[in-house]
py3Dmol code that shows the C-alpha trace and the ligand (Angstrom):
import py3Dmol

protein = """\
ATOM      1  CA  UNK A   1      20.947   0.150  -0.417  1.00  0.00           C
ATOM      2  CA  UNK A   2      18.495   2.199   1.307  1.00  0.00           C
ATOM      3  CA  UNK A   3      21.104   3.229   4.638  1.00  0.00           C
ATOM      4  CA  UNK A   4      23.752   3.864   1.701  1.00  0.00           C
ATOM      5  CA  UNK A   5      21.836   6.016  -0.022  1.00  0.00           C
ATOM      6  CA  UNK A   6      20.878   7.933   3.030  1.00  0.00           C
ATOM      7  CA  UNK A   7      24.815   7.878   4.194  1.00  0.00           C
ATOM      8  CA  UNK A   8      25.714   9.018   0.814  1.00  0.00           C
ATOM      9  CA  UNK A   9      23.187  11.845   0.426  1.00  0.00           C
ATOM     10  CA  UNK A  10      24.267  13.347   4.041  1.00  0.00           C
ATOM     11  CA  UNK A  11      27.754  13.278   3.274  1.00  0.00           C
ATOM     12  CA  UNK A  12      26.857  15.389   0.124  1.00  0.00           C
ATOM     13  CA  UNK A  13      25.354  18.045   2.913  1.00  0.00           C
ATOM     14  CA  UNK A  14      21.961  17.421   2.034  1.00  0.00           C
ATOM     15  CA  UNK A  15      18.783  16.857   5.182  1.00  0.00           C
ATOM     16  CA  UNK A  16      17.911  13.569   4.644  1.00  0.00           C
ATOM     17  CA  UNK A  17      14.731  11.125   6.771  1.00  0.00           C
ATOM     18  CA  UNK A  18      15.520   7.900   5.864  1.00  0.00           C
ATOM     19  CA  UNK A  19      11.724   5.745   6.470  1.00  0.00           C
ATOM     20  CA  UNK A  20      12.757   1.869   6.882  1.00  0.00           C
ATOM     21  CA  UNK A  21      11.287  -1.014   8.253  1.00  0.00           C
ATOM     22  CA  UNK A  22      12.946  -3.544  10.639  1.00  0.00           C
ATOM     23  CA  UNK A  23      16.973  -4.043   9.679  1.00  0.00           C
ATOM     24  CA  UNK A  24      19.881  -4.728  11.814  1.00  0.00           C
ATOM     25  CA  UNK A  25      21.283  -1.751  10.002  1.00  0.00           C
ATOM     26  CA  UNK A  26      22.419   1.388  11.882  1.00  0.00           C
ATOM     27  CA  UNK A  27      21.328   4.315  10.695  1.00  0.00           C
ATOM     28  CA  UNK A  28      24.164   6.962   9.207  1.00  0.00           C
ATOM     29  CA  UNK A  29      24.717  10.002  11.598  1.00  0.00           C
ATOM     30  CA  UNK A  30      23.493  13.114  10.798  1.00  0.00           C
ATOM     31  CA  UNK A  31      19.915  11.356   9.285  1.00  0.00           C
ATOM     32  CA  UNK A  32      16.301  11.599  10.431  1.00  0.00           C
ATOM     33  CA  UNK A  33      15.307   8.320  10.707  1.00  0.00           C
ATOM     34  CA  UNK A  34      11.283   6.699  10.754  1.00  0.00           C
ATOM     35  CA  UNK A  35      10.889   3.089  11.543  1.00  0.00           C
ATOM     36  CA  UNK A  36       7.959   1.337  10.265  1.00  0.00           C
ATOM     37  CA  UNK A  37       6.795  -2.047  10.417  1.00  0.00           C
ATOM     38  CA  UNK A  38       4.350  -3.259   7.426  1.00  0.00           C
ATOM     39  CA  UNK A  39       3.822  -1.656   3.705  1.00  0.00           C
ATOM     40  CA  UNK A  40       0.967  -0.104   5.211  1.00  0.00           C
ATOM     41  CA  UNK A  41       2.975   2.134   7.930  1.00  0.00           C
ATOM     42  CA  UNK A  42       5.462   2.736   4.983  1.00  0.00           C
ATOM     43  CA  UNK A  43       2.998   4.103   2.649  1.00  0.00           C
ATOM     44  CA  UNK A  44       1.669   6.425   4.925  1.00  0.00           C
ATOM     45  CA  UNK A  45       4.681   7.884   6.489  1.00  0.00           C
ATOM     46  CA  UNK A  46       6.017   8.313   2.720  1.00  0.00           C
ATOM     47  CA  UNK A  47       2.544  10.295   2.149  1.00  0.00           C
ATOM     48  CA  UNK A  48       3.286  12.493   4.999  1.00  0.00           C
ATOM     49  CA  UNK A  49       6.888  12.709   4.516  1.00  0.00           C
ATOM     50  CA  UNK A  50       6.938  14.488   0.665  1.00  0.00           C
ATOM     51  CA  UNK A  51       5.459  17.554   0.604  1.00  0.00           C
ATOM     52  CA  UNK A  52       8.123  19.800   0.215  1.00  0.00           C
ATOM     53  CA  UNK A  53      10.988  17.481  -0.668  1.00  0.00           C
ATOM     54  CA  UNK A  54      13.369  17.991  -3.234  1.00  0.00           C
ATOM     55  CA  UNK A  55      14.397  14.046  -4.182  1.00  0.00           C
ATOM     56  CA  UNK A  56      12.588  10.871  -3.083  1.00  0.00           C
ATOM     57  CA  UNK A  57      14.409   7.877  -3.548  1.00  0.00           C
ATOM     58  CA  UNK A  58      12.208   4.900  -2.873  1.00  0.00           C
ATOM     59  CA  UNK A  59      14.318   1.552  -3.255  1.00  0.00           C
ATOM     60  CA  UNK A  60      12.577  -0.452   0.049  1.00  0.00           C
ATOM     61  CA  UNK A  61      11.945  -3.926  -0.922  1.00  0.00           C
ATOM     62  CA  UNK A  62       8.184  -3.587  -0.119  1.00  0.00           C
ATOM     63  CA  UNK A  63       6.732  -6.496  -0.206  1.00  0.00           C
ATOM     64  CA  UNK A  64       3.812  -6.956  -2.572  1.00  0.00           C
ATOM     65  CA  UNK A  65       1.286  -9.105  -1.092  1.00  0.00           C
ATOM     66  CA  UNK A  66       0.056  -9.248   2.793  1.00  0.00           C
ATOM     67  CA  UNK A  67      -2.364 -11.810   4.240  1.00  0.00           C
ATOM     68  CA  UNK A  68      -5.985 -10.684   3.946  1.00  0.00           C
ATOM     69  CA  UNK A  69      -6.966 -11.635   7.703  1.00  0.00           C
ATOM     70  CA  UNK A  70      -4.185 -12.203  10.567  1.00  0.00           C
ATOM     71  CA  UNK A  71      -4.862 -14.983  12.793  1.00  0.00           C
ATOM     72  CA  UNK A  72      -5.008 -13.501  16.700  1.00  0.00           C
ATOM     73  CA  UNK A  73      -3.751 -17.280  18.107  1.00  0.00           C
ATOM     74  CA  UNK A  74      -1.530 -19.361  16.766  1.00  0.00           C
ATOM     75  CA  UNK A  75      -2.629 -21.570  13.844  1.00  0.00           C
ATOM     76  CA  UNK A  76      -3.109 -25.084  14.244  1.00  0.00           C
ATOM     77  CA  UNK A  77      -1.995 -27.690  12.109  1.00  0.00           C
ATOM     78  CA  UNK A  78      -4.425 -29.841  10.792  1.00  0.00           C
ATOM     79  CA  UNK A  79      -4.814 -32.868   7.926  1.00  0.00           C
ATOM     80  CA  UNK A  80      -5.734 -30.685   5.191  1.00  0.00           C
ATOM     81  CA  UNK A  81      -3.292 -28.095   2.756  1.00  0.00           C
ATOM     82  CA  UNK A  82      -3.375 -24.362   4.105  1.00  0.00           C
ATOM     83  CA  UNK A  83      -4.451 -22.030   2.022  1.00  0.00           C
ATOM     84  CA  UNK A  84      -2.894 -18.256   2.514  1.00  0.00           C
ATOM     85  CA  UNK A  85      -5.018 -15.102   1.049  1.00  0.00           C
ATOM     86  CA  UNK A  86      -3.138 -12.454  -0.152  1.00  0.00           C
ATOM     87  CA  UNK A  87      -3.961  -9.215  -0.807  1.00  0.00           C
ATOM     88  CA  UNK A  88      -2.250  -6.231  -2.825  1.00  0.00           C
ATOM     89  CA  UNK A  89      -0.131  -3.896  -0.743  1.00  0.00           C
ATOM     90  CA  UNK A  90      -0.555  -0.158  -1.352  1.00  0.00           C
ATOM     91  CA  UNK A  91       2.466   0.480  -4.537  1.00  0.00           C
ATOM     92  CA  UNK A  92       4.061   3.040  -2.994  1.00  0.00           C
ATOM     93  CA  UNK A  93       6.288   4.356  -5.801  1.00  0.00           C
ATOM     94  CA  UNK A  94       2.930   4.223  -8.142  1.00  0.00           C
ATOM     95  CA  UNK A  95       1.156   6.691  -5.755  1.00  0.00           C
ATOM     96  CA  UNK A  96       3.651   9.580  -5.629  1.00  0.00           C
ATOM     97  CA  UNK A  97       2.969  11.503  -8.941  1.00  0.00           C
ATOM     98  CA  UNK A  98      -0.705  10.474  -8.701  1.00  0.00           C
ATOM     99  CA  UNK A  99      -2.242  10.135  -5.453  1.00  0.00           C
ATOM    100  CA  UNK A 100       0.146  12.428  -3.153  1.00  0.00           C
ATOM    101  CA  UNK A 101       0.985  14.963  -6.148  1.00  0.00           C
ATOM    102  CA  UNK A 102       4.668  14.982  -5.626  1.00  0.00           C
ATOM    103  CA  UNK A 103       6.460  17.470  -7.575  1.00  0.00           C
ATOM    104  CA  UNK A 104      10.011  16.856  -6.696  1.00  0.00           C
ATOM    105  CA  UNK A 105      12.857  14.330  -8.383  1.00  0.00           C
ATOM    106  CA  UNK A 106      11.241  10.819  -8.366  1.00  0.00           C
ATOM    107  CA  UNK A 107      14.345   7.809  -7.944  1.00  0.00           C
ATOM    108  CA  UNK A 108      12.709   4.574  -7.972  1.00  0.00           C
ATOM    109  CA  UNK A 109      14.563   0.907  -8.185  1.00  0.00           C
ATOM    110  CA  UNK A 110      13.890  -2.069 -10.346  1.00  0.00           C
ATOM    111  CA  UNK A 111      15.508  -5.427  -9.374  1.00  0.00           C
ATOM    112  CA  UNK A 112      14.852  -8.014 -12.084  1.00  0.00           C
ATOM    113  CA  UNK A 113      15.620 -11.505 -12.692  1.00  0.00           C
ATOM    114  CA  UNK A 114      15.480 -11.022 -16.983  1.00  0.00           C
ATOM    115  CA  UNK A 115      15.025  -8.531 -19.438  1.00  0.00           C
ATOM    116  CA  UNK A 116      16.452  -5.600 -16.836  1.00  0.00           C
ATOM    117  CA  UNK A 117      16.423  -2.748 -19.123  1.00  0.00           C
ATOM    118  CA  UNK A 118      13.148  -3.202 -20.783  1.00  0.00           C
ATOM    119  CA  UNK A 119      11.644  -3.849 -17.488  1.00  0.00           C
ATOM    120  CA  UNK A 120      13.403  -0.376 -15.996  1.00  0.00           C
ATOM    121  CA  UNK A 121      12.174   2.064 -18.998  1.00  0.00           C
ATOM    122  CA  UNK A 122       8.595   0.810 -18.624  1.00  0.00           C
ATOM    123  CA  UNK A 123       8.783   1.353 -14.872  1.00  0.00           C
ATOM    124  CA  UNK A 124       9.884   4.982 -15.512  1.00  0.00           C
ATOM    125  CA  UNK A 125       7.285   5.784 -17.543  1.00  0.00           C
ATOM    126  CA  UNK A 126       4.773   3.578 -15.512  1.00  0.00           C
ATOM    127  CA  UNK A 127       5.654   5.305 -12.591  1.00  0.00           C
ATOM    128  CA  UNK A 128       6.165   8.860 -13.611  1.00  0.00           C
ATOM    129  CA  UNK A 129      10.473   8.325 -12.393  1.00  0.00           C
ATOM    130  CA  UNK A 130      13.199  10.310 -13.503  1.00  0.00           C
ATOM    131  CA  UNK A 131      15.710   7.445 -13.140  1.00  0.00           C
ATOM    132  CA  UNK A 132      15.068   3.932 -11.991  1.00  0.00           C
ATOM    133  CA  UNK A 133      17.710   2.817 -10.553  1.00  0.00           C
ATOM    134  CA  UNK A 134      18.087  -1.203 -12.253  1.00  0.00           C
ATOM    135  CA  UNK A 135      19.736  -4.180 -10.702  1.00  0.00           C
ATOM    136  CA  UNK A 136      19.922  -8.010 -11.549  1.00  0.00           C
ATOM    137  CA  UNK A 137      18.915 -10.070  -8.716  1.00  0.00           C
ATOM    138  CA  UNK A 138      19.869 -13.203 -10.440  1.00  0.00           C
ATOM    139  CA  UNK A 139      23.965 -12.219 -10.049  1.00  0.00           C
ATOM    140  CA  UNK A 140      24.852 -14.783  -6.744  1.00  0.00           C
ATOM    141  CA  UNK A 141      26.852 -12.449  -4.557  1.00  0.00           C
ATOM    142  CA  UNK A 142      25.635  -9.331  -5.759  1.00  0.00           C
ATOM    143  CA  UNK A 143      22.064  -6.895  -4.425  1.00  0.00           C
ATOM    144  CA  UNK A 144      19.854  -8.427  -2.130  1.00  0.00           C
ATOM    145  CA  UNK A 145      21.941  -9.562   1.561  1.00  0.00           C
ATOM    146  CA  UNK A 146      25.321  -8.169  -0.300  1.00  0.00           C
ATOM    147  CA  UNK A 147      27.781  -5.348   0.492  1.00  0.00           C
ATOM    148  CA  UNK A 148      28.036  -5.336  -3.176  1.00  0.00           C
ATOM    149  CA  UNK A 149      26.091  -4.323  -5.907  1.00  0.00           C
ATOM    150  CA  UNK A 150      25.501  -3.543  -9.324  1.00  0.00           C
ATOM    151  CA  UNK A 151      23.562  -0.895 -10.995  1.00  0.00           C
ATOM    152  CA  UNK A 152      22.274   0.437 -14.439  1.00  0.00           C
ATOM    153  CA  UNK A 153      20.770   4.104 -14.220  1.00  0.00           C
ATOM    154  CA  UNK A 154      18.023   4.310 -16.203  1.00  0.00           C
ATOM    155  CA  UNK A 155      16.618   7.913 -16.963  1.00  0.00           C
ATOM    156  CA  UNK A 156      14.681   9.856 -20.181  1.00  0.00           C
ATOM    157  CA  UNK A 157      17.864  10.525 -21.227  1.00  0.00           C
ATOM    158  CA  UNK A 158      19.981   6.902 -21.885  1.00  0.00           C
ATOM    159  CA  UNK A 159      21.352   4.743 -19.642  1.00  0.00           C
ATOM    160  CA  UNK A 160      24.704   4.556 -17.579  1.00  0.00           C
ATOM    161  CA  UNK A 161      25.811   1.496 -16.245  1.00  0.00           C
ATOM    162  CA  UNK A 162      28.013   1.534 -12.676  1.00  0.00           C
ATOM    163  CA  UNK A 163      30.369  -1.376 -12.366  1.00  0.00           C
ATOM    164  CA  UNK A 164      30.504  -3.897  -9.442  1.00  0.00           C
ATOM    165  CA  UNK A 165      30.974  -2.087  -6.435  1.00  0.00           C
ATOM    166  CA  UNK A 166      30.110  -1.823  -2.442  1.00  0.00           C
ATOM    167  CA  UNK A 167      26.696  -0.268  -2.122  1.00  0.00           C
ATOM    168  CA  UNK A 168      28.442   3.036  -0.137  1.00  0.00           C
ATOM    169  CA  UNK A 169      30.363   3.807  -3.102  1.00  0.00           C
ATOM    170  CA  UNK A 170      27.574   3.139  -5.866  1.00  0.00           C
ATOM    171  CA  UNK A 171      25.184   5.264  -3.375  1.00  0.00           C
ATOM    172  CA  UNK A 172      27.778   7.822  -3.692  1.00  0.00           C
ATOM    173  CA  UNK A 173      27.234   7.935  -7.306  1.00  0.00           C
ATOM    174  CA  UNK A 174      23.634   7.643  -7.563  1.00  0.00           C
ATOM    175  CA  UNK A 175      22.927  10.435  -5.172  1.00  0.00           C
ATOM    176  CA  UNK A 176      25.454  12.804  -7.625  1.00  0.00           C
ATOM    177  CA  UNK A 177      23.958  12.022 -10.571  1.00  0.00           C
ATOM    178  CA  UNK A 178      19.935  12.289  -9.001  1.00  0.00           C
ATOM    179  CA  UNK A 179      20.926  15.449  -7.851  1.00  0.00           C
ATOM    180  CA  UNK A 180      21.963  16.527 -11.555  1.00  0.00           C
ATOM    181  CA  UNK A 181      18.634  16.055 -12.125  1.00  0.00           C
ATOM    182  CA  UNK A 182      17.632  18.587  -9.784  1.00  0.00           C
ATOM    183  CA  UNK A 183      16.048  21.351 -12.437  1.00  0.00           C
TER     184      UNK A 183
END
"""
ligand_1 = """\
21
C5P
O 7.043 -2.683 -9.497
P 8.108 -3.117 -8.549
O 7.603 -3.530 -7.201
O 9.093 -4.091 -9.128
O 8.981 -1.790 -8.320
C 10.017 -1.702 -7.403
C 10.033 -0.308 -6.906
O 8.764 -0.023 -6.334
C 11.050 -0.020 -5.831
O 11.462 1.325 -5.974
C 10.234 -0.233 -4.540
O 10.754 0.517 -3.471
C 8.878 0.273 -4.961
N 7.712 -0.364 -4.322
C 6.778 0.454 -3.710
N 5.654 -0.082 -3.128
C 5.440 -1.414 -3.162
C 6.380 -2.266 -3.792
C 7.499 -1.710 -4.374
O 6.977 1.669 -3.689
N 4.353 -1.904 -2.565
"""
view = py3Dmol.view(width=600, height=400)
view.addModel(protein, "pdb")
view.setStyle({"model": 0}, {"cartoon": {"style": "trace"}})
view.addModel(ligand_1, "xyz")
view.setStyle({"model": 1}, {"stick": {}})
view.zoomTo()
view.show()
């Protein structure tokens, strides 16, 4: 969704870095691009990145936890259960209003597995959004490793629910109706 949204929003005319970890995507023409590798290099390049910008759309499927140590040499099997520690990654959609004082429209996404809607408006709030941008993971076929997608736009002001459609042409319409929120 991320490369579609970054497509969509250049074909609008608008400068657009697009900040992604590792995909076999390509990126669209015309679009700064920043690769990163872990949650970590993410958060800090979005840090960096938003002073100044106009719309951030953050809809990266950062992953929540990380291990706490990483193992140098390969681990070993042995007789006993392994336990993993995890640790919190840095939220990087929770930091923008608060930590890097971003000023700008605020797009973040919610995928959920029940209660979509309810989940979305406290995210928006939570989060300090203008829209959240809400799909239902539990649709087989549809979001995560799908050209297709469907989407409820959540913002202070209702919601508006896009029908089933290829991610290029729902980016198309997300990007037109974040930049109505332009003030
Ligand atoms: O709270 P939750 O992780 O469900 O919210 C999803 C939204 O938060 C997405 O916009 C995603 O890009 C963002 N996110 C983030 N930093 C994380 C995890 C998710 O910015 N560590």
């Amino acid at each position: 969704m991320g490369y579609a949204l970054a497509g969509a929003a250049r074909h609008e005319g608008h400068e657009v870095c697009l900040v992604s970890g590792p995909t076999s995507l390509d990126v669209p023409e015309g679009v700064d691009f920043l690769h990163v590798e872990s949650a970590q290099e993410m958060y800090e390049a979005v840090r960096d990145l938003q002073r100044g910008v106009q719309v951030a759309i953050l809809c990266a499927a950062v992953a929540d936890y990380r291990p706490v140590a990483v193992a140098e040499q390969k681990i070993k099997k042995g007789e006993d259960d392994l336990l993993l520690r995890l640790e919190r990654t840095p939220d990087i959609l929770g930091s923008m209003r608060g930590e890097f004082g971003f000023a700008g429209v605020l797009v973040g996404f919610a995928a959920e597995t029940q209660d979509l809607l309810t989940y979305a408006r406290q995210k928006l709030e939570r989060k300090g959004c203008d829209m959240i941008v809400a799909n239902d993971v539990s649709r087989p076929g549809l979001g995560f490793d799908s050209s297709m997608n469907e989407v409820t736009l959540v913002t202070r002001k209702g919601e508006l629910a896009l029908p089933v459609d290829t991610k290029e042409h729902l980016a198309l319409q997300i990007v037109r109706h974040v930049i109505d929120l332009i003030p």
